[in-house]
C-alpha positions in Angstrom: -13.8 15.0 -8.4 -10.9 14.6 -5.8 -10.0 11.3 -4.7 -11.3 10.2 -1.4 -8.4 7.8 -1.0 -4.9 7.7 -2.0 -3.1 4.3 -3.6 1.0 3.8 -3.8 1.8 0.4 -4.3 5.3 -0.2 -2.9 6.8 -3.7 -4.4 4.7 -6.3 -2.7 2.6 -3.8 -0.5 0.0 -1.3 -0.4 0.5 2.2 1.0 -3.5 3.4 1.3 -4.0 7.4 2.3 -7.6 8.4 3.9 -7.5 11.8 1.5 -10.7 14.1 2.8 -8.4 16.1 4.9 -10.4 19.3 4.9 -13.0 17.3 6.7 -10.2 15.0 9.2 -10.8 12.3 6.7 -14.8 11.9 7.7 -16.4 9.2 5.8 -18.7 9.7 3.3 -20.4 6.7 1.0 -17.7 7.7 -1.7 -14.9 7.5 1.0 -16.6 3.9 1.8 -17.0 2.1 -1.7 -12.7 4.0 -2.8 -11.4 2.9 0.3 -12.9 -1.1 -0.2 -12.1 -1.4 -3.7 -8.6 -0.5 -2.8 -8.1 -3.0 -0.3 -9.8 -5.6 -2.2 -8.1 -5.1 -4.9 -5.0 -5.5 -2.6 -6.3 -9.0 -1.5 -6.9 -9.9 -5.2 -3.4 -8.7 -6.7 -1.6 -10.9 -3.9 -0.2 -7.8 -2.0 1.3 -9.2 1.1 1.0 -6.4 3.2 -1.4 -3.3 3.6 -0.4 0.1 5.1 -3.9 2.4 6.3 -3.1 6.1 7.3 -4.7 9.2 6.9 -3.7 12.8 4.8 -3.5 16.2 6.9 -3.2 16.7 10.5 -5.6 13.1 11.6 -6.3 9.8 10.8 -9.8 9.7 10.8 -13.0 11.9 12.7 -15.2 9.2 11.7 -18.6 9.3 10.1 -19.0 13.0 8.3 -22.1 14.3 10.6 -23.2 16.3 7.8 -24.1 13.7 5.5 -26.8 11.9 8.4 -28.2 15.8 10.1 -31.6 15.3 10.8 -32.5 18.8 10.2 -31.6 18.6 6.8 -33.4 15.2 5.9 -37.1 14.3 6.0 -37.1 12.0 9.0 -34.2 10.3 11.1 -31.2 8.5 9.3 -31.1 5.0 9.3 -28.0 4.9 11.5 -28.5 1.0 11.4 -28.0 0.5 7.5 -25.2 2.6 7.5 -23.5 0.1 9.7 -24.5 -2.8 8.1 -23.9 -1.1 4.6 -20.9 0.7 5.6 -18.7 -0.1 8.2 -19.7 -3.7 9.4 -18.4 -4.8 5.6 -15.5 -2.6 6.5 -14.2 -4.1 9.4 -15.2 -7.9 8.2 -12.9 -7.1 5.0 -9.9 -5.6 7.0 -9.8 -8.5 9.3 -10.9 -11.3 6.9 -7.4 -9.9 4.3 -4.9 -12.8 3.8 -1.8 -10.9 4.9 -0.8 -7.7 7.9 -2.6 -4.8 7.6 -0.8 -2.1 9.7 -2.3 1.0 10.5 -0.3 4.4 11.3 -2.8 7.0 13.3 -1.5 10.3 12.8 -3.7 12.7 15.1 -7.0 12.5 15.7 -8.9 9.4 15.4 -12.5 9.8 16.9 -15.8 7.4 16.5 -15.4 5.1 14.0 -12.2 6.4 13.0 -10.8 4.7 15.8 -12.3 1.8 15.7 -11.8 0.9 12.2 -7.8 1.4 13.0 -8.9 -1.2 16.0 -10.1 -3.5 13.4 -6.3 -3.1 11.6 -3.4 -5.7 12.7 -0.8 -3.7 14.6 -1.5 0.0 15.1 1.2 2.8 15.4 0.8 6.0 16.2 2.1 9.4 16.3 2.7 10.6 20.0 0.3 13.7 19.2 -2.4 11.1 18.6 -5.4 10.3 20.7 -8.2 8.2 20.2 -11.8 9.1 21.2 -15.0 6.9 21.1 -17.1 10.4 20.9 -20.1 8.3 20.0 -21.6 9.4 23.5 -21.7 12.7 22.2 -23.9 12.7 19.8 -26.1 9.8 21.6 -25.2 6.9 19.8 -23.0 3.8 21.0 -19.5 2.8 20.0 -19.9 0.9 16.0 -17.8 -0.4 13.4 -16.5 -3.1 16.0 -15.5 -0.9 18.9 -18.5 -2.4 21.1 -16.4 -5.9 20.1 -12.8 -4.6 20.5 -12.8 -2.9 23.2 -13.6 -4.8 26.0 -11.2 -7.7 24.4 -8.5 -5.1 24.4 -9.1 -3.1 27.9 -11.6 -4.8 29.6 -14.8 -4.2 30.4 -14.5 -0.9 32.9 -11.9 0.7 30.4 -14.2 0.2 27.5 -17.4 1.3 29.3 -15.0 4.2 31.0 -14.1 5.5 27.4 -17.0 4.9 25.7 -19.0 6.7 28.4 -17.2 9.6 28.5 -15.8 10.1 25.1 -12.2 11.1 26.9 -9.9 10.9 24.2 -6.7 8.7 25.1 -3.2 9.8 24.3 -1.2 7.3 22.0 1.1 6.8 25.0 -1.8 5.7 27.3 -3.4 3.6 24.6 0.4 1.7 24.2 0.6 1.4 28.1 -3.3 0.5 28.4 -2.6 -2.6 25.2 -4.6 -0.9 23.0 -2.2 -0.3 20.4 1.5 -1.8 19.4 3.7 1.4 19.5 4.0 5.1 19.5 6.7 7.1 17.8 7.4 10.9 17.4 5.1 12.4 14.9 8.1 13.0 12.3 9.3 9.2 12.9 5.3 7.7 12.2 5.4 7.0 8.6 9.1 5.8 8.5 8.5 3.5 11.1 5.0 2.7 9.8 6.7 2.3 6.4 9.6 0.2 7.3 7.4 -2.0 9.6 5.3 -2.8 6.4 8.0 -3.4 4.3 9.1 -5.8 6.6 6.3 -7.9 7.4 5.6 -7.9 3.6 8.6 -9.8 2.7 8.1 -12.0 5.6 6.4 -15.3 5.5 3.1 -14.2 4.7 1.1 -17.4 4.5 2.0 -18.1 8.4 1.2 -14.7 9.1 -2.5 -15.1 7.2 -2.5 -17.9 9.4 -1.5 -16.2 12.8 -3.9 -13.4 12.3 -6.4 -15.9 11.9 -6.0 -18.2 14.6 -6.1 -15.2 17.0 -9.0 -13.6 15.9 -10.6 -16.9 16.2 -9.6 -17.7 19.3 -11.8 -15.2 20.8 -15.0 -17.4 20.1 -13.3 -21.1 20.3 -13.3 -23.0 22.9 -9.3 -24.0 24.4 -10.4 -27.8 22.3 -11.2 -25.6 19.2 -8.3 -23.7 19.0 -6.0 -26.5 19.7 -7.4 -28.3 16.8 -7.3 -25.3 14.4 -3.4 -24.7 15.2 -3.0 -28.6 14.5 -4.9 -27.3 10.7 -2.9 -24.7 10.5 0.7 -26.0 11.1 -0.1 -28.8 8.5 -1.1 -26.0 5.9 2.5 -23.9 7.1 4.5 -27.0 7.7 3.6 -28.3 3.6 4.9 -24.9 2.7 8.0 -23.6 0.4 8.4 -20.6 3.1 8.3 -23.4 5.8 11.0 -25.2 3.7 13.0 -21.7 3.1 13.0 -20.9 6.6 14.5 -24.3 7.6 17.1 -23.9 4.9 18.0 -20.2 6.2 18.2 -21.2 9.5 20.2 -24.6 9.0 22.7 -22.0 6.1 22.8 -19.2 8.8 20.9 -16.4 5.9 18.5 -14.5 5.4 15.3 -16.3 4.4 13.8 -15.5 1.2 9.8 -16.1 1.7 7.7 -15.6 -1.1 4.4 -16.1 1.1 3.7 -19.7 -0.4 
């Protein structure tokens, strides 16, 4: 049976390849459970760093239709416990992971295909890339987190404009519009995707586990509440060898040497 997912493991991080390329990397329930044993076995191997991209010419068409086609099932799908069985744990596990994970969209990523690279940390992408919430099309609404994203990213009238219409979004818009970090030229993606990786994996991880989730929760705190979780968080980063080791650098004019403890 072919792999639905690719795994390299570069030094401390994780390179992890969407690998159902004859169907734009679709997901399927096999797709699902490959893709989060790989990340959580990332998580439980102390990677410090996660890279997501997809094999062939896109990143990810989303669900595969022609695993939830009415006219080939007895009644309607239960479009509601694939999300909570699929891609609800999906995106909660992708944004709940300890250290960055970066994802590099390289063409097409349409429904929840572009959401769960929404879910990811920083998103780069190749400038032939768009992104489409093409939920409309088939008369659903915009899952895996995209109905949560969205607006937090663009606002209200760009998500509803997007989601409406299902008008896919070039990577340079989506970088102009904040919707992702950076675009590159398609033959400079996975370098730069690479490279980035690398680079945030040898960084101070525990203060990045920390960063990501301070943000994330700062879009349900109250100003009081997130004041009071940076004031937890510093203590945890300030009682830290990388804390120490970045001092030392700094005061020694080096390169610091964080371990991510």
């Amino acid at each position: 049976m072919t792999q639905t997912i690719l795994v390299e493991d570069i030094d401390s991080w994780r390179q992890i390849t969407l690998n159902r390329p004859n169907r734009l990397n679709s997901f399927n329930d096999g797709m699902h459970g490959e893709l989060r044993a790989a990340l959580e076995e990332a998580r439980d191997t102390s990677k410090r760093a996660v890279l997501l991209t997809g094999a062939g010419r896109g990143f990810c068409a989303g669900q595969d239709l022609g695993d939830r086609d009415p006219s080939k099932m007895d009644g309607p799908p239960d479009l509601g416990k694939t999300v909570r069985d699929c891609y609800a744990p999906l995106v909660k596990l992708i944004r709940s992971l300890p250290f960055p994970v970066v994802c590099a969209v390289n063409g097409v990523a349409a429904g929840a295909g572009a959401n769960v690279a929404l879910a990811c940390d920083m998103v780069l992408a190749g400038e032939s890339a768009k992104f489409i919430q093409s939920f409309s099309k088939v008369g659903l609404i915009p899952d895996t987190g995209g109905s949560f994203h969205l607006p937090r990213l663009l606002g209200e009238a760009r998500a509803k404009g997007l989601a409406f219409t299902a008008q896919p979004l070039s990577a340079r818009q989506a970088v102009d519009w904040g919707l992702i970090w950076q675009s590159f030229p398609d033959d400079e993606l996975m370098p730069e995707a690479r490279a980035l990786t690398a680079s945030l994996a040898s960084g101070p991880t525990l203060g990045l586990a920390k960063t990501k989730a301070a943000i994330q929760s700062a879009a349900t705190n109250t100003l009081e509440d997130q004041l009071e979780l940076e004031a937890d968080y510093m203590k945890l980063c300030g009682e830290s060898a990388d804390y120490a080791e970045g001092v030392r650098a700094f005061l020694e004019k080096r390169p610091a040497e964080f371990k991510g403890q």
